[in-house]
PAKEZA-130348 format. One record per residue: y, z negated, x of N, C-alpha, C, CB in turn; residue in one letter. Coordinates in steps of 0.2 Angstrom, whole numbers, padded with zeros to 4 digits, always signed. Each point is the difference from the previous one (the first is absolute). Glycine has a CB too. Layout:
BEGIN
YZXYZXYZXYZXA;...
# end
This chain:
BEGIN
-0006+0000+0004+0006+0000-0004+0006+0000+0004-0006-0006-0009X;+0006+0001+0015+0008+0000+0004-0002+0008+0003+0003-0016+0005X;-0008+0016-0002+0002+0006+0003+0001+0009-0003-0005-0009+0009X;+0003+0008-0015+0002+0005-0005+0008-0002-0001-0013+0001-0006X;+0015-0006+0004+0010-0001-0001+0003+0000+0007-0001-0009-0010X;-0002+0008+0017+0003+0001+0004+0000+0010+0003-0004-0015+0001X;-0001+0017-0005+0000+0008+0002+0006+0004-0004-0013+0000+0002X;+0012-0004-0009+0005+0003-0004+0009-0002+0002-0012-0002-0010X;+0012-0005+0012+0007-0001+0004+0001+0005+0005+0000-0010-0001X;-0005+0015+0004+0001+0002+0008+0002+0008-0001-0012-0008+0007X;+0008+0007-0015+0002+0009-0003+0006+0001-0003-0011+0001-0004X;+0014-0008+0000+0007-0002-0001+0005+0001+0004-0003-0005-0005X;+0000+0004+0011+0005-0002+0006+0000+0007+0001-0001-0012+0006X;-0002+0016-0003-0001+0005+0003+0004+0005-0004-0011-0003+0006X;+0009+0004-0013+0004+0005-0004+0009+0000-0001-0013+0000-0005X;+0015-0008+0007+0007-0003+0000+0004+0003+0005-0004-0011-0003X;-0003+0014+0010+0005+0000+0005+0001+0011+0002-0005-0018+0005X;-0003+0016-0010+0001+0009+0000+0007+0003-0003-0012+0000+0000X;+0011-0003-0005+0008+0000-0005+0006+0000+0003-0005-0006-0006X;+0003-0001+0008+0010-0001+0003+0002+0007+0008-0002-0020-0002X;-0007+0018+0004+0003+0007+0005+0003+0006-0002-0010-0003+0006X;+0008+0006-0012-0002+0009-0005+0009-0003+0000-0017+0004-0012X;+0020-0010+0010+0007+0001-0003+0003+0000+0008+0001-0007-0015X;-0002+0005+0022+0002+0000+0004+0000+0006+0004-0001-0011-0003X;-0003+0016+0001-0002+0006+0000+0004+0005-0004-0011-0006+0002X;+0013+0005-0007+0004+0006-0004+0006-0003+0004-0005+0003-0014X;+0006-0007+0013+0009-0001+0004+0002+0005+0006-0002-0013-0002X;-0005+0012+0007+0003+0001+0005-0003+0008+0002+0002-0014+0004X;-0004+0017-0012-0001+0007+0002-0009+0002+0002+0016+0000+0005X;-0019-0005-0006-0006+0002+0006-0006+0004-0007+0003-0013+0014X;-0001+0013-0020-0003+0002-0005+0001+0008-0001+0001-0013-0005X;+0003+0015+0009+0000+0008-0001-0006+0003+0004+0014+0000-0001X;-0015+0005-0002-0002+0003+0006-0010-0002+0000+0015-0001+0008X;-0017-0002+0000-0007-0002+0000+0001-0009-0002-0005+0010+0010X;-0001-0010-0013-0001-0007-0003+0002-0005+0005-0011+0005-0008X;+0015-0011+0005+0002-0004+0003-0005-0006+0004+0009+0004-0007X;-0008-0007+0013-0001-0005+0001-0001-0005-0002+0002+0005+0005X;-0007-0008-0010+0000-0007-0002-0001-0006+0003-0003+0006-0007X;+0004-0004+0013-0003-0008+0007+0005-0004-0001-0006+0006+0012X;+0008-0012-0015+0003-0005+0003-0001-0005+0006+0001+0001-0011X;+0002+0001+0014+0000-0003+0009+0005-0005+0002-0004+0012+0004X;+0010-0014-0009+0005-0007+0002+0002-0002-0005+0003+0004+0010X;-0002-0008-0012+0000-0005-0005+0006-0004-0001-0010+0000+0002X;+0014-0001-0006+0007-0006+0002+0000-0001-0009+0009+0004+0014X;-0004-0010-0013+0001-0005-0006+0005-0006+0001-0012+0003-0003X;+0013-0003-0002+0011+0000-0002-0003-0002-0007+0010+0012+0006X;-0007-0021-0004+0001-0006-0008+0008+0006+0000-0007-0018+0001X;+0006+0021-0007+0009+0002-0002+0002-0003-0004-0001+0009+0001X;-0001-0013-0006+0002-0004-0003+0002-0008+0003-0006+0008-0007X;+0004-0011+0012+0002-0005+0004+0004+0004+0004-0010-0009+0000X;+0010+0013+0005+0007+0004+0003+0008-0003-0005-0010+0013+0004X;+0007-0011-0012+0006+0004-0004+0004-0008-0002-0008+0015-0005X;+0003-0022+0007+0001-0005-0003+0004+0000+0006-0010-0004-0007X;+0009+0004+0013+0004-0004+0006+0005+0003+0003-0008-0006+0002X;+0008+0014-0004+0008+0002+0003+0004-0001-0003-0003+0006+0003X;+0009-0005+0005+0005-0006-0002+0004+0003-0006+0001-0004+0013X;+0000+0015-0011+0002+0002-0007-0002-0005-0008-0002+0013+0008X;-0004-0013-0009-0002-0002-0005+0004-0005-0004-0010+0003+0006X;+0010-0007+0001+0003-0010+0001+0006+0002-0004-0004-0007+0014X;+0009+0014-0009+0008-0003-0001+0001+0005-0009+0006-0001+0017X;-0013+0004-0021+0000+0002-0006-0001-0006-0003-0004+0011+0002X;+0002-0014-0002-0002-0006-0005+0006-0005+0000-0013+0001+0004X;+0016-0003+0001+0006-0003+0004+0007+0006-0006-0008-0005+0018X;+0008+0011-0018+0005+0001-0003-0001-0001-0007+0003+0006+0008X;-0008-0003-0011-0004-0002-0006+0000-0006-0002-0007+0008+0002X;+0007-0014+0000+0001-0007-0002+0008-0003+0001-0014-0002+0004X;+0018+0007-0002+0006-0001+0000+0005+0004-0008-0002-0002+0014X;-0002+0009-0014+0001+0002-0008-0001-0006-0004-0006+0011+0001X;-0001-0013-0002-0002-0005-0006+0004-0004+0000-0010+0001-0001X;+0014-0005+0007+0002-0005-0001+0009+0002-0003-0011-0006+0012X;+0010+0010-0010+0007+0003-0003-0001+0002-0008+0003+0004+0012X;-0007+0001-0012-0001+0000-0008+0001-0008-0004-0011+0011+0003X;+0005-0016+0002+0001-0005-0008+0005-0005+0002-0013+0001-0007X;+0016-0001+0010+0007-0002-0001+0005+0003-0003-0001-0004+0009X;+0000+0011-0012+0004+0004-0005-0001-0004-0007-0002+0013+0007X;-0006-0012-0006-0005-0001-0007+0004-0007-0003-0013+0006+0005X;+0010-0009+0000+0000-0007-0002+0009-0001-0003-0010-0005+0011X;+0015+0007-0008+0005-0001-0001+0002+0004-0008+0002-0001+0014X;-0005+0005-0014+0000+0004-0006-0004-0003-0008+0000+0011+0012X;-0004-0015-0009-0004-0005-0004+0002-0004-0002-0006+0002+0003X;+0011-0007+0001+0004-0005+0000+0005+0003-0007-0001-0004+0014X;+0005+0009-0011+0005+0001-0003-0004+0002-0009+0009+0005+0013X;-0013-0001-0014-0003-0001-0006-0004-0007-0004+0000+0012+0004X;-0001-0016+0000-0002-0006-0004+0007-0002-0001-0012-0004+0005X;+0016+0005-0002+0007-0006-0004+0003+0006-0007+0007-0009+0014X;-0006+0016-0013+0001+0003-0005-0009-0003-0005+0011+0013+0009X;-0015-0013-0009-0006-0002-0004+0006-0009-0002-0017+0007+0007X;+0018-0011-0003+0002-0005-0004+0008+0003-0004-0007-0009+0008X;+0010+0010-0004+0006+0001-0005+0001+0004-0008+0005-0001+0012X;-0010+0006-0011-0003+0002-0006-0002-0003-0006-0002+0006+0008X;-0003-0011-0004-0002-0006-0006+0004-0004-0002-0008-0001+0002X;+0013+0000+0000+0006-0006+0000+0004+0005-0004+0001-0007+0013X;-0001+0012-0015+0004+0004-0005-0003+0002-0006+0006+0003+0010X;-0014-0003-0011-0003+0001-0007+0003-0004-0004-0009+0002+0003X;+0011-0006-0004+0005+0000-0009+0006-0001+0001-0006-0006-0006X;+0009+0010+0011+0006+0002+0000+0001+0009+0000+0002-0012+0006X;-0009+0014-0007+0000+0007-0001-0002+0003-0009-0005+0000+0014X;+0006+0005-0015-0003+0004-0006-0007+0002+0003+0012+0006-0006X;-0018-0007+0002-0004+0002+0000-0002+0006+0004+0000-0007-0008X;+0005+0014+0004+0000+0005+0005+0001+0000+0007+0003+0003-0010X;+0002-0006+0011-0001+0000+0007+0000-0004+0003+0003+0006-0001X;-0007-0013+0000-0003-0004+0005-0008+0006+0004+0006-0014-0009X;-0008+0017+0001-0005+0006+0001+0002+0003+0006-0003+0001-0013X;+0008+0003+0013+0004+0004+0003-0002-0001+0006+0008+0001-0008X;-0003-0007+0010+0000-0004+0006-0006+0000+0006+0008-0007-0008X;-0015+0003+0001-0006+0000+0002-0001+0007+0004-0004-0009-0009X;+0003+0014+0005-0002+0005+0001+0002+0004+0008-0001-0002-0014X;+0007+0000+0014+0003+0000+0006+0000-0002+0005+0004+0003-0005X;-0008-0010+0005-0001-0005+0006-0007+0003+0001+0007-0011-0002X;-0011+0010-0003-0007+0004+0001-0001+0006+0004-0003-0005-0009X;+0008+0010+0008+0001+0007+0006+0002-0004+0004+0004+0010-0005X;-0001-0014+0008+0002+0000+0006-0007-0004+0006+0015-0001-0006X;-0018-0003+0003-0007-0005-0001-0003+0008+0002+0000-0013-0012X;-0004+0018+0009-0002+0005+0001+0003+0004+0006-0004-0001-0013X;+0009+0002+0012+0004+0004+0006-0003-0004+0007+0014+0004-0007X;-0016-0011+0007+0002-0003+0006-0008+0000+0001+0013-0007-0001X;-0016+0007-0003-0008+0001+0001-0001+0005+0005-0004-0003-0013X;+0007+0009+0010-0001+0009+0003+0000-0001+0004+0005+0007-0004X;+0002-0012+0004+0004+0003+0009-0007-0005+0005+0019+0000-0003X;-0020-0005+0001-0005-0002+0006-0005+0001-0001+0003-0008+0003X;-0007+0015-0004-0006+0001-0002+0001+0006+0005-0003-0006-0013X;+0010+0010+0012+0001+0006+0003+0001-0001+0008+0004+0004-0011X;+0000-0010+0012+0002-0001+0008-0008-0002+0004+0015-0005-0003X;-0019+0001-0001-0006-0003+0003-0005+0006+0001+0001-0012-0006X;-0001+0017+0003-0002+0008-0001+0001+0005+0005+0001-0002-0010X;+0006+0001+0010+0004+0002+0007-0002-0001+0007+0007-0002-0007X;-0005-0006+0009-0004-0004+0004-0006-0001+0000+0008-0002-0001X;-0012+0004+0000-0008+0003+0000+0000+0006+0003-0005-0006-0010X;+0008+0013+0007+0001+0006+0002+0002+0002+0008+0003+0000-0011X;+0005-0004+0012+0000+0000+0006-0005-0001+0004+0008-0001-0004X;-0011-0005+0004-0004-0005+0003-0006+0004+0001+0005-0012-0006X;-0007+0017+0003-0006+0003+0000+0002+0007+0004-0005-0007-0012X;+0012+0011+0011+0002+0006+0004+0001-0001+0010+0006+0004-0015X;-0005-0012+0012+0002-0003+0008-0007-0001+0004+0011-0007-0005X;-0017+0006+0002-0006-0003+0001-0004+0007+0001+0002-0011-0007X;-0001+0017+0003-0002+0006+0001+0003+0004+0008-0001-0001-0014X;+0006+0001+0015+0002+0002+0006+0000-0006+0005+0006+0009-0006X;-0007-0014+0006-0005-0002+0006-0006+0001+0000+0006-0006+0003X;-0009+0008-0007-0007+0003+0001-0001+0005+0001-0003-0004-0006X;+0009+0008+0004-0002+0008+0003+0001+0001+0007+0005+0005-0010X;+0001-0013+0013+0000+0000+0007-0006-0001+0003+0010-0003+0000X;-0015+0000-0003-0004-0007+0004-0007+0009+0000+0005-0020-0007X;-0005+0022+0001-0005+0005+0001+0002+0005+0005-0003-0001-0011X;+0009+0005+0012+0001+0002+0009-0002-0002+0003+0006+0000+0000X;-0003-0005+0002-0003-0004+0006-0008+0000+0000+0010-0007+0000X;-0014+0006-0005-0008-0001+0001+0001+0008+0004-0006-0009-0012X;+0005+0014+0006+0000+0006+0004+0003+0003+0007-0001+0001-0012X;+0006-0005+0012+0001+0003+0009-0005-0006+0003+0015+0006+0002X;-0017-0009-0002-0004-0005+0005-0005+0003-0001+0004-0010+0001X;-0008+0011-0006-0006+0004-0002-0001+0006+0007+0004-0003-0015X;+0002+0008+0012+0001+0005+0006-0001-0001+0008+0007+0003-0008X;-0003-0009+0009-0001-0001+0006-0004-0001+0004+0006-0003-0003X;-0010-0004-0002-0007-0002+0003-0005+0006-0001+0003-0013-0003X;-0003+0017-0003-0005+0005+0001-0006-0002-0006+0003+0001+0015X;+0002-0005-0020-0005-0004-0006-0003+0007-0004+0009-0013-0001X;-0017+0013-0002-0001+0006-0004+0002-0003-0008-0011+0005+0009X;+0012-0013-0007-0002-0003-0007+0004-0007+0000-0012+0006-0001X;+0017-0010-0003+0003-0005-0001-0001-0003-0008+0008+0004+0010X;-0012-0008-0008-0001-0003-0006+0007-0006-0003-0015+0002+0004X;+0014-0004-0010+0006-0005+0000-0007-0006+0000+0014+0007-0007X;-0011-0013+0009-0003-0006+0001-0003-0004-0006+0009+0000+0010X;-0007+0002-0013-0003-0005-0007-0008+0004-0002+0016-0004-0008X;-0018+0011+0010-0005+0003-0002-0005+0001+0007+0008+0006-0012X;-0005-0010+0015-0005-0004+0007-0002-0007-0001+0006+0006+0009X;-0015-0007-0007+0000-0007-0002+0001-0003+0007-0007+0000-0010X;+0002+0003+0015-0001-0001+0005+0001+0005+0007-0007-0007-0008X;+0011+0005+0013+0002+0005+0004+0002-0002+0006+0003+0006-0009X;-0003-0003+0017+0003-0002+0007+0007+0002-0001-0010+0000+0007X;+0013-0010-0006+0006+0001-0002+0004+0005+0005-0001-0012-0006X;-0001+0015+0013+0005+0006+0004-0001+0005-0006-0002-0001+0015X;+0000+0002-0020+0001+0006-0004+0005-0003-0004-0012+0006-0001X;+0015-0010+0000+0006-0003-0005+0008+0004+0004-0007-0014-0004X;+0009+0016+0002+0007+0004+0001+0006-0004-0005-0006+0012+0003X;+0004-0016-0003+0005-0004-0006+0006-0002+0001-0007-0004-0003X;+0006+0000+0010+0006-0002+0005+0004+0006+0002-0008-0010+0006X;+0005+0014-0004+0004+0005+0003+0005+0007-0005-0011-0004+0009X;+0008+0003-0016+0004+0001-0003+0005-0004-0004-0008+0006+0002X;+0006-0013-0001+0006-0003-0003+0006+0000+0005-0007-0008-0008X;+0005+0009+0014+0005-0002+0007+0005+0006-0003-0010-0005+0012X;+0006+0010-0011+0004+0006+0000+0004+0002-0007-0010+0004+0009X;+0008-0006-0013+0003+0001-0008+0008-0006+0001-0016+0000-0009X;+0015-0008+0014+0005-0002-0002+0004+0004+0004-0003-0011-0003X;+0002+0012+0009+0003+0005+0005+0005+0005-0003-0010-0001+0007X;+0006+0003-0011+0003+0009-0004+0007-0002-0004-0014+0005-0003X;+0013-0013-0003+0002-0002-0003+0006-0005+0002-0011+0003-0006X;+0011-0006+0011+0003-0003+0001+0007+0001+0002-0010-0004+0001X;+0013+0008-0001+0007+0002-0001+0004+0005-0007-0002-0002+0013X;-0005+0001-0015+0000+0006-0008+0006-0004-0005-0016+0005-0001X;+0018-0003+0001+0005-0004-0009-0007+0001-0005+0016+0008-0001X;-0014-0014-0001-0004+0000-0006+0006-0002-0006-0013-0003+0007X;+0013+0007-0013+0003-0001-0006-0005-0003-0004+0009+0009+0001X;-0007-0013-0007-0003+0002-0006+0005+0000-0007-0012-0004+0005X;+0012+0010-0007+0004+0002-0004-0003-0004-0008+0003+0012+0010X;+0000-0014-0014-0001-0004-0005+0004+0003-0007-0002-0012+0009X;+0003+0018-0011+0006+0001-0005+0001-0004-0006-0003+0010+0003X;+0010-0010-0005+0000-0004-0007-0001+0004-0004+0007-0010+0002X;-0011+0006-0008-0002+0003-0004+0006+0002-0005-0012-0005+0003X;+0012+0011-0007+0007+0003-0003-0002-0004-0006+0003+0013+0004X;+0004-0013-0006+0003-0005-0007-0002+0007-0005+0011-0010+0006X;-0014+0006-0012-0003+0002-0006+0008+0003-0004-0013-0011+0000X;
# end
């Protein structure tokens, strides 16, 4: 039995790598023509996701992004404030109103109650957007970089790290792409652009 599930892992493995080779193969052209070379002969592997955690890019995204929010809900809060005392002074004026328009009144505090829902629903939406266009282009950096090291070293194949259980850690290029990713990044401006949302 183990060694029937161990043949079937070997057959998994083998057809993963034939694969991943066939797509490293169309890339670089070697599928035209006579049938390509399927030998995988060097090996590397990149946690990109622990990279994408500890660059510094990442850090000074998270660092402007937690200065948005902090700004948004000081708007918010201030904005909340000011509608709880228009909510009291409103009540302080029901029998000093006609029914019509104490209705009235309601009905126009409750827009503003709704307006102020939007608006933090739309900036928090925002701020996720950015947060995710900023997160995409240092990945598009961090995937560069795999592929010129890749080149360098002469890699046929780079797995990413989470679909390795077991491996010698000189096959890990991790370090050496985060080195080079802060390198690249480290005099980059980084913006994150947050729009306000238009008035209804």
């Amino acid at each position: 039995m183990k060694k029937a599930i161990f043949t079937r892992f070997l057959a998994c493995a083998g057809f993963i790598l034939l694969a991943a080779n066939f797509a490293v193969a169309q890339i670089t052209g070697e599928t035209s023509g006579a049938a390509p070379n399927m030998e995988v002969r060097r090996i590397g592997l990149a946690d990109l996701n622990g990279v994408l955690r500890a660059a510094e890019a990442n850090i000074k995204v998270r660092e402007l992004l937690d200065e948005q929010r902090k700004k948004f809900q000081a708007e918010f809060s201030k904005v909340e404030a000011e509608l709880q005392q228009a909510e009291r002074d409103l009540m302080s004026k029901r029998e000093l109103l006609s029914p019509t328009e104490y209705d009235k009144q309601i009905a126009a505090f409750q827009a503003q109650v709704t307006k102020l829902q939007q608006d933090i629903q739309t900036k928090r939406q925002l701020i996720d957007n950015a947060n995710q266009n900023a997160q995409n282009k240092i990945r598009s950096e961090a995937v560069a970089i795999i592929t010129k090291i890749a080149s360098e070293m002469q890699l046929d194949l780079v797995l990413n790290r989470e679909s390795s259980l077991i491996f010698l850690p000189h096959l890990n290029i991790s370090d050496e792409v985060l080195k080079r990713l802060n390198e690249r990044t480290k005099n980059a401006r980084i913006e994150i652009e947050v729009l306000q949302p238009q008035s209804q």
